[in-house]
C-alpha positions in Angstrom: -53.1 -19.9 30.3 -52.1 -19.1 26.3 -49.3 -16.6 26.3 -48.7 -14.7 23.0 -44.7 -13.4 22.4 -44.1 -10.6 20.5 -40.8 -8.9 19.5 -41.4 -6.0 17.2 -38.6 -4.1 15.2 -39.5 -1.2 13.2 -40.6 -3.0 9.9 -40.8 -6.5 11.5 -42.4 -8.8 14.7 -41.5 -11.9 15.4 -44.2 -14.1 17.7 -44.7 -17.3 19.5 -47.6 -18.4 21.7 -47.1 -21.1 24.4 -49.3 -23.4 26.5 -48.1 -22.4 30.6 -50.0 -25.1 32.0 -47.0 -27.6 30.0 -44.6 -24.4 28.9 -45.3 -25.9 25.4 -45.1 -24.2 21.9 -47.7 -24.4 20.4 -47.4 -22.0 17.3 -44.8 -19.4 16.1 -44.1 -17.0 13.3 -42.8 -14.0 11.6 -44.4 -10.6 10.0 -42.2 -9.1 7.4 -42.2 -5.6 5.4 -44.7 -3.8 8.0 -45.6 -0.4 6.5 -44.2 -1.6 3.3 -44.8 -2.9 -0.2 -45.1 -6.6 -0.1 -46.8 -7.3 3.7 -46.5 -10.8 4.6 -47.2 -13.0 7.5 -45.3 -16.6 8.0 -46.7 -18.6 10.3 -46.3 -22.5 11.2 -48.3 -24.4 13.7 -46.1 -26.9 15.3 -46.9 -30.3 14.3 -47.7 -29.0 11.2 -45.2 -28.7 8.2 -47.2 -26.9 6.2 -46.7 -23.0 6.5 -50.0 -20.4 6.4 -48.2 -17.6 4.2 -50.5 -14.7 4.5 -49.6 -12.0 2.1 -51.8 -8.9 2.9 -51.2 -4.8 3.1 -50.1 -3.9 7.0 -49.6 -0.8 7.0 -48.2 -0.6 10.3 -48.1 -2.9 13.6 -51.8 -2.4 14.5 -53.0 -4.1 11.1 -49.7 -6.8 11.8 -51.1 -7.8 15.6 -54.5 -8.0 13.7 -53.3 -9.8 11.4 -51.7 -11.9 13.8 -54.2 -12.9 16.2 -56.7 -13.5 12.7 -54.2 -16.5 12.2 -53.6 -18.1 15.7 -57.5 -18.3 15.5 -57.4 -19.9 11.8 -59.5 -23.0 12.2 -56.9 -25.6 10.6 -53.2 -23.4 11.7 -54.8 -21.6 14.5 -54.2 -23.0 18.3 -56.7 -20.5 20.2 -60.6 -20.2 19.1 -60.4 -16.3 19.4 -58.6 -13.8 21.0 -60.0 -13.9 24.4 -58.1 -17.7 24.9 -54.8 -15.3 24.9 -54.3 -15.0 28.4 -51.8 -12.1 28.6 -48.8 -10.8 26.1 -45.0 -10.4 26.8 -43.3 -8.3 24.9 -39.8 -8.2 24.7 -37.9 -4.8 25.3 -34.5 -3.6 24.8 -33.8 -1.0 27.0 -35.1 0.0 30.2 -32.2 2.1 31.4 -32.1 2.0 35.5 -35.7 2.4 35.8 -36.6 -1.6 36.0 -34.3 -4.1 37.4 -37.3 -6.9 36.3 -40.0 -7.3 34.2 -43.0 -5.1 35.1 -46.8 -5.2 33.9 -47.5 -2.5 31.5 -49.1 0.6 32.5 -48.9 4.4 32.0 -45.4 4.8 33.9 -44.4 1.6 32.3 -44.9 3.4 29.0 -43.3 6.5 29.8 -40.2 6.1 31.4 -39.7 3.5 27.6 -39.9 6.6 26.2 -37.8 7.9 27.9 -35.2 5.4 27.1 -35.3 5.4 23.5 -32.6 7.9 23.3 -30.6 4.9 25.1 -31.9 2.4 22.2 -33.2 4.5 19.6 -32.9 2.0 17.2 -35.1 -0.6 19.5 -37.4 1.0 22.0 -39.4 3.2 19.1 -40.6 -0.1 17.6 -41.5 -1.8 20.8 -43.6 0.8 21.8 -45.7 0.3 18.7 -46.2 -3.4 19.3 -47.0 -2.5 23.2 -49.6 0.5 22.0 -50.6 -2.1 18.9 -51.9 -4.5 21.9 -52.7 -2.8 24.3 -55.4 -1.2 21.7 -56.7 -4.4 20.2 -56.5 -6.4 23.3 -57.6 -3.6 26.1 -58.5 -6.1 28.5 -55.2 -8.6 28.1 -52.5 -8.1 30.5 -49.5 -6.5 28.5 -46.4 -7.3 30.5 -42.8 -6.2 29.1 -39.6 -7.9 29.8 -36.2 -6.2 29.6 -32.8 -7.2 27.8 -31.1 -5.2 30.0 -33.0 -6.3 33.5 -31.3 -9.3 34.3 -27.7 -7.3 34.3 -29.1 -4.8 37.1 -27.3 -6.8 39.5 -24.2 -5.6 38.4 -21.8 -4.0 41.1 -20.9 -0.2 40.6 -17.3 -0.9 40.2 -18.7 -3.4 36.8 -21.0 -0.7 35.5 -20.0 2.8 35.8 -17.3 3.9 33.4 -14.2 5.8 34.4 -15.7 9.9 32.8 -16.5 12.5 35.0 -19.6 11.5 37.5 -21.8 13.6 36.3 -22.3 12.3 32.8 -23.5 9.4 35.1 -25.9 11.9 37.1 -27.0 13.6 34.0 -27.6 10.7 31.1 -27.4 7.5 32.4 -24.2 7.1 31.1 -22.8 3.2 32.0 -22.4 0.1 31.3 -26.2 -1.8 30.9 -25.5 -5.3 29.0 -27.8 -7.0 26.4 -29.1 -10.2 25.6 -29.9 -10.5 29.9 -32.9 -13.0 29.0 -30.6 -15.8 27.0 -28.3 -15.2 29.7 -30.5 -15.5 32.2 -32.1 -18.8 30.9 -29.3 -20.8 30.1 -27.8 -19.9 33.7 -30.6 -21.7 34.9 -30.6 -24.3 32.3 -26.7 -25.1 33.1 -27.8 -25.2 37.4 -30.9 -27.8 36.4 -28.8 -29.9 34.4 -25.5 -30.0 37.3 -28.0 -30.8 39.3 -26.7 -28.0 41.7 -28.1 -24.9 43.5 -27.8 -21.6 40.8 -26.6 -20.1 44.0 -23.7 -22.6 45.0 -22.5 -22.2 41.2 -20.3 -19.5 39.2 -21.2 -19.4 34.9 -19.7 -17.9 32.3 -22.0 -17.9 29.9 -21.5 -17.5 25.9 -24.3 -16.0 24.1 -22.5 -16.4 20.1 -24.3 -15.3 17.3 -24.2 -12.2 14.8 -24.7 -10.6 17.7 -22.5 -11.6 20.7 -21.9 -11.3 24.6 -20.1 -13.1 27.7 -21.4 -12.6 31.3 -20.3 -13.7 34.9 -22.7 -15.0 37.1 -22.0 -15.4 40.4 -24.7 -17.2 42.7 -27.7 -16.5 40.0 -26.4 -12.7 39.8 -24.9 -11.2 37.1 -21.8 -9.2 38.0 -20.6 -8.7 35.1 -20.7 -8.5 30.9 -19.3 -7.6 27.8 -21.5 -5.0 26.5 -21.9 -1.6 27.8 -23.6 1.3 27.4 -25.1 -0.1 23.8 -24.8 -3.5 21.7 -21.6 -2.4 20.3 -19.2 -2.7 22.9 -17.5 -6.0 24.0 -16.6 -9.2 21.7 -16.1 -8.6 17.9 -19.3 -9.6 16.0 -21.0 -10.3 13.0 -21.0 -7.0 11.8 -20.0 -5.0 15.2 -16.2 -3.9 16.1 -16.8 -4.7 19.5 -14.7 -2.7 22.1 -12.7 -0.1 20.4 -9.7 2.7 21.4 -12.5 5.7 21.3 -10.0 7.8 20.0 -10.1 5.5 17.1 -13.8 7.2 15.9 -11.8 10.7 15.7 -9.0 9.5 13.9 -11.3 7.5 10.8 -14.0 10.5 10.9 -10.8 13.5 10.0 -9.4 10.8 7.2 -12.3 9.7 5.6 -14.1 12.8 6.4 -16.9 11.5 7.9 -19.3 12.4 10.8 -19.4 10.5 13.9 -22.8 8.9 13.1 -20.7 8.0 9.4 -18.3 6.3 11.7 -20.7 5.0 14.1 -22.5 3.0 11.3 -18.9 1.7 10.0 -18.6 0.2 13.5 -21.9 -1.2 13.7 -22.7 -2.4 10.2 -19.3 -2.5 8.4 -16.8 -4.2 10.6 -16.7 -7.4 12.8 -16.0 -10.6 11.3 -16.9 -8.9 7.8 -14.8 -5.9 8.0 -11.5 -8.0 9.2 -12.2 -10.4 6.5 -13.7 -8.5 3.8 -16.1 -12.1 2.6 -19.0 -12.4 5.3 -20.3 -11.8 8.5 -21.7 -15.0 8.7 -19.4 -17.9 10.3 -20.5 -20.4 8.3 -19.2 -18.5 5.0 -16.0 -17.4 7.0 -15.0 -21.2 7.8 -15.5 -22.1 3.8 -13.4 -19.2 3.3 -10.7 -20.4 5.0 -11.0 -24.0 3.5 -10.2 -22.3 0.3 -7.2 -20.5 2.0 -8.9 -16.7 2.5 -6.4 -15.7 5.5 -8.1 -12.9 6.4 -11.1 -15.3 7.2 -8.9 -17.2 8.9 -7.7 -13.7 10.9 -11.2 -12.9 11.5 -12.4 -16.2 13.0 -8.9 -15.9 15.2 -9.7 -12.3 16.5 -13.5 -13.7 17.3 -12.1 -16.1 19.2 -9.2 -14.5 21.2 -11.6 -12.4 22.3 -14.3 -14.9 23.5 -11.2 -16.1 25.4 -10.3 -13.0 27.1 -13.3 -12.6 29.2 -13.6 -16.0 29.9 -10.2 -15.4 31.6 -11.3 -12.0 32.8 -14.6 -13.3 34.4 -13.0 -16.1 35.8 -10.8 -13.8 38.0 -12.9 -11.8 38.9 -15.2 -14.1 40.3 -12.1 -16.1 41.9 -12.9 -19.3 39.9 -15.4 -21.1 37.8 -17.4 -24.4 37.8 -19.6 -23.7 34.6 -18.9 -22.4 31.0 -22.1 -22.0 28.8 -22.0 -21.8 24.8 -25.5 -21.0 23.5 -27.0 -19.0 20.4 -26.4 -19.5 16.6 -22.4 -19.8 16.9 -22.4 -21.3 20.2 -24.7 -24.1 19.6 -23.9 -25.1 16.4 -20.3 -24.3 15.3 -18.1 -27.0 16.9 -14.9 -25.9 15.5 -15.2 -22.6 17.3 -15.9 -24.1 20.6 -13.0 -26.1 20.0 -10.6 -23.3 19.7 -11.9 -21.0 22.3 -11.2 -24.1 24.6 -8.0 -25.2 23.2 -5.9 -22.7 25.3 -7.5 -22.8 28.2 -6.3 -26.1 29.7 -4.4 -24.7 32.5 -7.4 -22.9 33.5 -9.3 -26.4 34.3 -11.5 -26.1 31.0 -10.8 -29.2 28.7 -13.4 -29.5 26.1 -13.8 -33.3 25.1 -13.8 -33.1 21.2 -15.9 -36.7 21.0 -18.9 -35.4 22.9 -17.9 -31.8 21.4 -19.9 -33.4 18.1 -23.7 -32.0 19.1 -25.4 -29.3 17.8 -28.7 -27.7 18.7 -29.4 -29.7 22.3 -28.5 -29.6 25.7 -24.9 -31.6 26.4 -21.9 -31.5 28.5 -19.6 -31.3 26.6 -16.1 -31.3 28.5 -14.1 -33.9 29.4 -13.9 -36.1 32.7 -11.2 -34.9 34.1 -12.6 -31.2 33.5 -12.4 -29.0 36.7 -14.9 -26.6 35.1 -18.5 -28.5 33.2 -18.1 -27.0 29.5 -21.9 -27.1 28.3 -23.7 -26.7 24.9 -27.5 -25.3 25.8 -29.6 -23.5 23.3 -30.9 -20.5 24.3 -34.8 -19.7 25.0 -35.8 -16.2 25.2 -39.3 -16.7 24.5 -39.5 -18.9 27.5 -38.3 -16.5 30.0 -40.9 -14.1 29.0 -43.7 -16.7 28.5 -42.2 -17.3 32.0 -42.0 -14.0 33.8 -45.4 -12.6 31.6 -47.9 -15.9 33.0 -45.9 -15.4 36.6 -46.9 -11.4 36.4 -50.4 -12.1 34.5 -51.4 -14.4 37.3 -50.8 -11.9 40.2 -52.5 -9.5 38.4 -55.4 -11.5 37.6 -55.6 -12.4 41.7 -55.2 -9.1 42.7 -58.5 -7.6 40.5 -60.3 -10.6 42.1 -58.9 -9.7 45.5 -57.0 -12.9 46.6 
């Protein structure tokens, strides 16, 4: 079975399709300025260098999927021969509040209880739902299966989740902690379990997921029991352009002196601080670490603060779950920035993590990366979403293709 992934934001969708029978990629690309002047499609069949660039008016996701699946069916960059060779879609989905603890096949309560989430992600759902309705209308007859960020931190224990405000803002808006990225998570965990060679359920992870975007989780016997992020993206480890976790009383205090609204401050904290608010250069960590080759200190501050924190829920995490045998580093900044690795490791000696700075020198594969004498297996894996819901769409797709034929 061909599986097509598709990850829409509002003016954007990103897509891969992938061969089940050998989980292989066959084809992948990106639809830019949806609704917008200046629609275009880049997509690249792999084995192929060449790109197909398809510049064309999309004026919304409908005309993009369309666009899409014209494409995957070109006869020299296409991989299917029409639309029918895709086998079912995943979609990837931000927020499914408390309603789905795993990924579900897409039907009429599937779709409203997303909309009733988007005041939980209103920046997220909105566009998903487009891509969903997009498909669903093109492809009536394809089964449309979502697959949640926030599924794989369901697991969580009350005492992890709820936060500490009167119970009823719990009762009444699903107010607590949900966790992000759960898929990345979720796949390296596995990934790290495969390559120990060890039972996911004998083991306890941390896992790393560093990029603009950024999280640390606990798993303890394949269950998440705990992560940085809460009740949205923002909370937990400074970021790209994120504060992370902040004194609340901090968004009063900004909003009287700069007189500005709480949604004023809100977008300081999402958009304006991080790495690029403390050092006033970037939010990228690959401009931050030039930076501070030319001196910037407050590059140098930011990359410090990025990495104290990254630090303290290693040590929180590892507490909690009464020890450690595996820390993950995965995404942009994980995989590829060895210096950072380096220095969230370097204090944690006493703790049984010694990162080996030879084999330390890999970017972009699978290692181990700590040295022998190591109590806890330091690994580098990258991350891969798009597997786990090529994965969990073909496992769902399947049983609902045996259940309309009545096996």
């Amino acid at each position: 079975m061909k599986v097509l992934v598709i990850n829409c934001g509002s003016s954007s969708l990103k897509y891969q399709i992938l061969d089940m029978s050998t989980e292989s990629l066959l084809a992948k690309g990106l639809v830019e300025r949806i609704g917008m002047d200046g629609s275009v499609l880049t997509h690249q069949k792999i084995g192929l260098d060449e790109k197909n660039v398809v510049e064309a008016t999309m004026n919304d996701h409908k005309e993009a999927i369309s666009q899409v699946i014209t494409v995957l069916a070109d006869p020299v960059f296409g991989v299917v021969k029409s639309m029918a060779d895709i086998g079912a879609v995943g979609h990837r989905v931000v927020h499914a509040g408390e309603k789905y603890s795993a990924s579900v096949i897409i039907n009429e309560d599937v779709i409203e209880a997303l909309e009733e989430c988007i005041e939980l992600a209103p920046l997220h759902n909105p566009p998903n739902l487009l891509g969903i309705a997009a498909c669903r209308e093109i492809m009536p007859k394809t089964p449309q299966i979502a697959v949640f960020d926030t599924a794989f931190h369901q697991t969580m224990p009350p005492e992890s989740y709820m936060y500490a405000i009167p119970y009823e803002y719990y009762e009444k808006y699903s107010i607590r902690r949900y966790g992000f990225h759960g898929t990345s998570h979720k796949y390296v965990a596995d990934r790290a379990a495969y390559m120990l060679g060890v039972s996911i359920d004998d083991l306890k992870i941390i896992t790393c997921h560093l990029g603009n975007g950024a999280s640390v989780s606990a798993i303890k016997r394949g269950k998440c029991i705990d992560t940085s992020m809460g009740f949205t993206p923002l909370a937990g480890l400074a970021m790209g352009t994120r504060s992370g976790s902040v004194d609340p009383a901090i968004i009063q205090f900004i909003a009287e002196k700069e007189k500005r609204s709480i949604d004023g401050v809100l977008e300081i904290l999402n958009k304006k601080s991080g790495m690029l608010g403390v050092s006033g250069v970037s939010s990228d960590f690959r401009d931050l670490e030039e930076a501070v080759k030319d001196g910037n200190e407050r590059a140098a501050l930011a990359l410090q603060v990025f990495a104290h924190r990254v630090r303290y829920y290693i040590g929180a995490y590892m507490a909690e779950m009464n020890g450690l045998d595996a820390l993950v580093f995965t995404a942009g900044v994980g995989e590829n920035d060895t210096g950072m690795r380096d220095v969230i490791c370097a204090e944690l000696g006493n703790l049984g993590i010694k990162l080996d700075p030879v084999k330390n020198r890999v970017r972009g594969r699978e290692a181990i990366i700590s040295r022998d004498d190591s109590r806890v297996a330091i690994m580098m894996i990258p991350t891969n979403e798009e597997l786990v819901i090529a994965r969990d769409t073909y496992s769902l797709a399947n049983k609902k293709i045996g259940l309309s034929r009545g096996v």
